[in-house]
N, C-alpha and C positions, 0 to 999 in steps of 0.2 A: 674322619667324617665318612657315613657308610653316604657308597652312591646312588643305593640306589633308591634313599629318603627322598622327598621330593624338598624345594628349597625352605618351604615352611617346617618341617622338620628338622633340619636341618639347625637350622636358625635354633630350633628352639632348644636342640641337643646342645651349642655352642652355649645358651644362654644360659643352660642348667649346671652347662659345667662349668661357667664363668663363677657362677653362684656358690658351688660346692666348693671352688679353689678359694674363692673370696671369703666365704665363712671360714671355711679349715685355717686359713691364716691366720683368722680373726679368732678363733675357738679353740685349736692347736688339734682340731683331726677332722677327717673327712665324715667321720661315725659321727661324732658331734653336730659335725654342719648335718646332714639329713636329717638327724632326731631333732637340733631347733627348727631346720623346713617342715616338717611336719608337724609340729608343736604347734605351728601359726595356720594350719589347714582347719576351716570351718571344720563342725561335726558334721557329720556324714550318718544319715539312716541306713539302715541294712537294704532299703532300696538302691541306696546309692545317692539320693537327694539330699541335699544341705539339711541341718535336724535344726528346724525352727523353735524348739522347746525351747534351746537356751536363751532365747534372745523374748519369748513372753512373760507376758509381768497381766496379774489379774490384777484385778479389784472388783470388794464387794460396797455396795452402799445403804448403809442400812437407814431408812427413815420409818420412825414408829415401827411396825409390824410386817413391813414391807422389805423387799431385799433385790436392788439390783447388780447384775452381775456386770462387768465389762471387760475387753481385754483389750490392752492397752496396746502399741506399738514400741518399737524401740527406736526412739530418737530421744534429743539433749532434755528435749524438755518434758516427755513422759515420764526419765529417770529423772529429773529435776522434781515433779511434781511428786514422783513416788519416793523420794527423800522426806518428802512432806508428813508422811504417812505414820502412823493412825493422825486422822483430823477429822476434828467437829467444824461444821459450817452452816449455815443456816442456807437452803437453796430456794428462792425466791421466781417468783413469776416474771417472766422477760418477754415481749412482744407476741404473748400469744402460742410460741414458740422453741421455748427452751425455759431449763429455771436456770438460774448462775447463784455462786456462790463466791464471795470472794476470801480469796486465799490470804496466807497473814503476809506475805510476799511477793514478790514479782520472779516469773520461772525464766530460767534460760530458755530463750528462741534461736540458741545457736546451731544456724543449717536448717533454719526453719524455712517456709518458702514465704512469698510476702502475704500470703490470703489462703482463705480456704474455701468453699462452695459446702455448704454442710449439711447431711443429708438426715433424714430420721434416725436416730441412736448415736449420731456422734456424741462422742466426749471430746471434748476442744477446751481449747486456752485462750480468752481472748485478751491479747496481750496489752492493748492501748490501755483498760480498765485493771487488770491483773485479774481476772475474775474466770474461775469454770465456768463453763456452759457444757448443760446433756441436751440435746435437739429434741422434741418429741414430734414436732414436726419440719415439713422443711425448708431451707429458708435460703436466700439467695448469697452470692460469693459475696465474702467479708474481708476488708486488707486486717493484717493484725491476728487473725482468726487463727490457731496453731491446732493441727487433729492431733489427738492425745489417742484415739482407739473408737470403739466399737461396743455400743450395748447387747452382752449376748442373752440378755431376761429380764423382765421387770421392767422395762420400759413403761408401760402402762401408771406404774407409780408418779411418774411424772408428769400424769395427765390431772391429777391433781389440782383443784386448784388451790392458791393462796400459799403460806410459803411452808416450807418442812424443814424441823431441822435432822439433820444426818448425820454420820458418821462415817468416812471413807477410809477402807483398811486393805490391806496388800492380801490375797487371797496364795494358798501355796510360799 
């Protein structure tokens, strides 16, 4: 151990090399264990900052003539939802507020949180009903409510009234 690391250093040199012994035994070389450590290292931008690319998922929604964009998050039930995908849904007027659409299914809420507060352009899940909801405007916190992502165009299309039917497809 060098001395003149300070103790969190220190620590963290034992723990790296607990790591490397432990894999190499497990892998049969020490070249092996650092190429799987690294294997599991987010991606990295050439700034240096974690590369969020891999983890976005688009979607576009096409109703009539109209086209909205949105981009999704990565959680269980955005990649739940985006299994779904291409789908036709009819999206219908909801309090003023949002149009929903219901799904042929019910999505994984797994690691979802119990509610959502959701603001102009969410895309959400709302799970009691199974049904999509795009927000056009905004509406108070909902238990059951799961964010799916973010309208980045065509919002507007949802100001519509009465109901449209759509087609929702993975963009990219």
């Amino acid at each position: 151990m060098d001395r003149r690391a300070g103790p969190q250093e220190a620590m963290m040199k034992q723990s790296t090399s607990f790591a490397l012994v432990l894999a190499a035994a497990l892998n049969g070389s020490p070249e092996s264990a650092r190429a799987d450590a690294s294997s599991l290292a987010a991606p990295v931008s050439s700034a240096g900052a974690p590369d969020q690319r891999a983890s976005t998922m688009r979607i576009s929604i096409k109703a009539g003539d109209k086209v909205i964009t949105a981009t999704l998050t990565d959680n269980a039930t955005s990649r739940d939802f985006v299994s779904l995908l291409p789908l036709k849904v009819t999206l219908e007027d909801h309090a003023a507020t949002e149009k929903i659409g219901y799904l042929p299914r019910k999505l994984s809420t797994e690691g979802a949180p119990a509610g959502s507060d959701p603001a102009v352009g969410d895309v959400t899940y709302y799970a009691p009903w199974g049904n999509l909801a795009l927000f056009h405007k905004d509406f108070r916190y909902s238990n059951g409510l799961v964010r799916l992502g973010k309208i980045d165009s065509g919002l507007e299309a949802l100001s519509t009234p009465g109901s449209l039917k759509a087609t929702i497809e993975l963009i990219d």
